[in-house]
N, C-alpha and C positions, 0 to 999 in steps of 0.2 A: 415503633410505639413510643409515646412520651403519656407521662403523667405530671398534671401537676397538685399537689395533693395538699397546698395552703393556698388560697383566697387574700394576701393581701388588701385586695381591695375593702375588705370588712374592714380595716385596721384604718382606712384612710378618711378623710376628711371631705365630702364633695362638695360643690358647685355646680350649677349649671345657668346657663343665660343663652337667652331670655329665659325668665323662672317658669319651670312647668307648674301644670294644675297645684292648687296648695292642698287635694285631699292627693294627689298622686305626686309628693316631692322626689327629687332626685336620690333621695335616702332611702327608697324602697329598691334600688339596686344593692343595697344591701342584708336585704329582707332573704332569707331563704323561703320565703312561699310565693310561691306564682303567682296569685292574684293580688299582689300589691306589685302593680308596676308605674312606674314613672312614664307621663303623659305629659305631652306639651300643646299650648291652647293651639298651637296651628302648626303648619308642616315648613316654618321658613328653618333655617338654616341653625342648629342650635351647638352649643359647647361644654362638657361635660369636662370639669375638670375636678383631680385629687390631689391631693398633700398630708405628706407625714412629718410625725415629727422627727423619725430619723431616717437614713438611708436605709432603701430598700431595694434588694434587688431582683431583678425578673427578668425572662422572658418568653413570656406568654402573656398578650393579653384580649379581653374575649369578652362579647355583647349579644344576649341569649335572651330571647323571646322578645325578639322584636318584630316589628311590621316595616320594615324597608325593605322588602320582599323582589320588587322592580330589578331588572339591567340599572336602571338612571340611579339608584341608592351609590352612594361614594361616602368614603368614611381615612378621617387623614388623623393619624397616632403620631404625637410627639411627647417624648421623654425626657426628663431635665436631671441634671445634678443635684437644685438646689429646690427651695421650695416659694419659689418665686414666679416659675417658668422665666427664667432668661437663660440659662446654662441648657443650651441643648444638648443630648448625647446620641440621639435618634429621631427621624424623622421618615415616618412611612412614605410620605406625600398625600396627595388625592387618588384613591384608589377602591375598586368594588367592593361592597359590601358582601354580594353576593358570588356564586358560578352559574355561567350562562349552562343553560343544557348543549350537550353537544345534537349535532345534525342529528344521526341517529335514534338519540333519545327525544327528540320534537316528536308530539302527535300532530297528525297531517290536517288540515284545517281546522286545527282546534286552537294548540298553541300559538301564540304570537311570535313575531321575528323576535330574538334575544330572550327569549322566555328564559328565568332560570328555575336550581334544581327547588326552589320554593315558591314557585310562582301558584301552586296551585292547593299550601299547605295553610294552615293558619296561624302560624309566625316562624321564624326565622334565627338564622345566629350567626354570628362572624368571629372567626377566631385569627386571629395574627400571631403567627410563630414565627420568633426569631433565633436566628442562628447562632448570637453570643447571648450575653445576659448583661447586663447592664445595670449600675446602681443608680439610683433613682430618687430622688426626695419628691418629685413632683411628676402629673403627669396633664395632657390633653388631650381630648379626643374631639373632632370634628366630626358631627352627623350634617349628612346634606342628601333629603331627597325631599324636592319645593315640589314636586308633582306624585307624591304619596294619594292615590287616591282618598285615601280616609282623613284625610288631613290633618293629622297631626303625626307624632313622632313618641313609638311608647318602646319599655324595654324594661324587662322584669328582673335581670341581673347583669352586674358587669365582674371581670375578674380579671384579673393580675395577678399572676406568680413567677415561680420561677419552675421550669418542668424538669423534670428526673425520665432519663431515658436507659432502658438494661444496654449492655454493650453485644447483646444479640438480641433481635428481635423474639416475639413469639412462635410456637410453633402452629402448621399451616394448620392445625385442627380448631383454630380460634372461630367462634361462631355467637352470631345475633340473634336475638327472640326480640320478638314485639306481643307486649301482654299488653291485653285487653280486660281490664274489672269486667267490664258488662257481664250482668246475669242475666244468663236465658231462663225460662222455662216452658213447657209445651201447653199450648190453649189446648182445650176437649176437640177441638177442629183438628189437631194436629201440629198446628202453627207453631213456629220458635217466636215467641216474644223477648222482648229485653222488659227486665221489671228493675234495672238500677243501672246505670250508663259512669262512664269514668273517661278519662282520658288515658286514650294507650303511651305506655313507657316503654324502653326497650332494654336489653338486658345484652352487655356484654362479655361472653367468658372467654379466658383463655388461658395459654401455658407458656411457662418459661422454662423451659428445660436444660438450658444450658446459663446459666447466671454466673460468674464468679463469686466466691463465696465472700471473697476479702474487699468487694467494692458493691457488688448488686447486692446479694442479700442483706447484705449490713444495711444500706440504704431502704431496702424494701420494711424491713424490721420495723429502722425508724420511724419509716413510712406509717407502716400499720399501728406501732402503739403511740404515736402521739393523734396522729389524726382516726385511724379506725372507722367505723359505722356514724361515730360524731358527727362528723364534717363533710362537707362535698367536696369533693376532689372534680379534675375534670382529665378525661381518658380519651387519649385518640390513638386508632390504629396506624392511621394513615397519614401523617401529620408534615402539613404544607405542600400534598399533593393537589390540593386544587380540585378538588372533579367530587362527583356528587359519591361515587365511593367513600372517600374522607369525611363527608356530611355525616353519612347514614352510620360511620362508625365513630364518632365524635361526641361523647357523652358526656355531660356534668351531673352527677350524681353523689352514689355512695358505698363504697366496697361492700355486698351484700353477702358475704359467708365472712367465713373464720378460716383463711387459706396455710395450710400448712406448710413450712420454708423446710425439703426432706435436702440432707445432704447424702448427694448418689456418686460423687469424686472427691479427692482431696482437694481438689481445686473448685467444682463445682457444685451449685446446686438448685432446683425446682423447686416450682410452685404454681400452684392453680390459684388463677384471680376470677374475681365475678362484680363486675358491675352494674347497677341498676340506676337508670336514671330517673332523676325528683330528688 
């Protein structure tokens, strides 16, 4: 499990070229509300770049509620020293946006050959997790899918941190909800009608039971009173396993209770987390 529980990327300065729509600029990746997303007049090949004014460091970084939804979508991350982009310190190369479905999960003359696991949602997200961290003054990202059916290229948040991992995972009792707003109520026919519709979110809980007290909870602490119910963090269970399992537990959201840090060792200690994604 990793968390990363600052957004960076608010902090930073963007770019993009060729310039998207001017009512949807590149600056609504820094919007916390969904419906301001960054759109671009057509689907060629576009570049998303940040800069700060000091060094920052990360490694996590992640492109959420997008429409590159295809096999063909590719997306290339490099990372600089300086705030120039010529100091490189990382470079992903050209590589999927997306996970194809495996064999198994294809429906049998429905899906298409390379179908992946969002081929059949209404937008998408790509997270790239890496294995050190890195300081950073600057960063690029390379979108490329020229055969996006809708033709153009949109994406309603982008993020860069640095992720925080316990030094024992959580325990196997961790569990998913997908809520749904929609109200029903029953016509005089009997019928379930919906009389107010929402988009479903999905809700992550779980437990850590085994924390060290003098490195995890210390950090969870921080964790919780600087950032708290404030800010979106972004939560993944399953983090740079690739496969549509990692997707469905992959959440940017916002710690939803008030978890209590209980010391059960002298060395150790629990706690219940919960998050909800938006």
């Amino acid at each position: 499990m990793r968390i990363v529980p600052e957004n960076l990327a608010d902090q930073a300065t963007l770019t993009c070229a060729p310039t998207p729509l001017a009512e949807q600029p590149v600056t609504h990746l820094q919007d916390l509300r969904r419906q301001r997303m960054m759109r671009t007049v057509n689907a060629a090949e576009h570049v998303v770049s940040a800069t700060w004014g000091a060094p920052q460091r990360i490694s996590c970084i992640g492109l959420f509620g997008h429409n590159m939804r295809k096999s063909n979508a590719r997306w290339r991350v490099e990372l600089f020293s300086d705030d120039a982009w010529t100091n490189s310190v990382y470079d992903s190369s050209v590589i999927p946006m997306t996970v194809v479905k495996g064999f198994r999960a294809l429906t049998w003359r429905v899906d298409t050959w390379r179908a992946t696991i969002f081929s059949d949602r209404g937008s998408a997200f790509s997270v790239l997790w890496l294995e050190e961290s890195f300081a950073i003054q600057s960063l690029r990202i390379t979108l490329s899918d020229t055969a996006n059916p809708e033709g153009y290229l949109e994406a309603y948040r982008l993020l860069a941190g640095l992720h925080w991992q316990p030094s024992r995972g959580p325990a196997f009792s961790a569990t998913l909800q997908v809520n749904d707003p929609t109200e029903l109520t029953a016509t005089a026919g009997g019928t379930l009608a919906a009389v107010s519709r929402g988009a479903p979110t999905r809700k992550l809980s779980m437990e850590l039971r085994w924390m060290t007290r003098d490195a995890d909870a210390r950090r969870l602490v921080e964790m919780l009173t600087n950032q708290g119910k404030r800010k979106q963090m972004l939560v993944s269970l399953f983090p740079g396993a690739n496969t549509g399992e990692e997707i469905d537990h992959n959440i940017l959201g916002r710690i939803s209770d008030s978890p209590q840090i209980a010391i059960i060792h002298p060395q150790r200690a629990r706690a219940k987390l919960t998050f909800t994604e938006g």
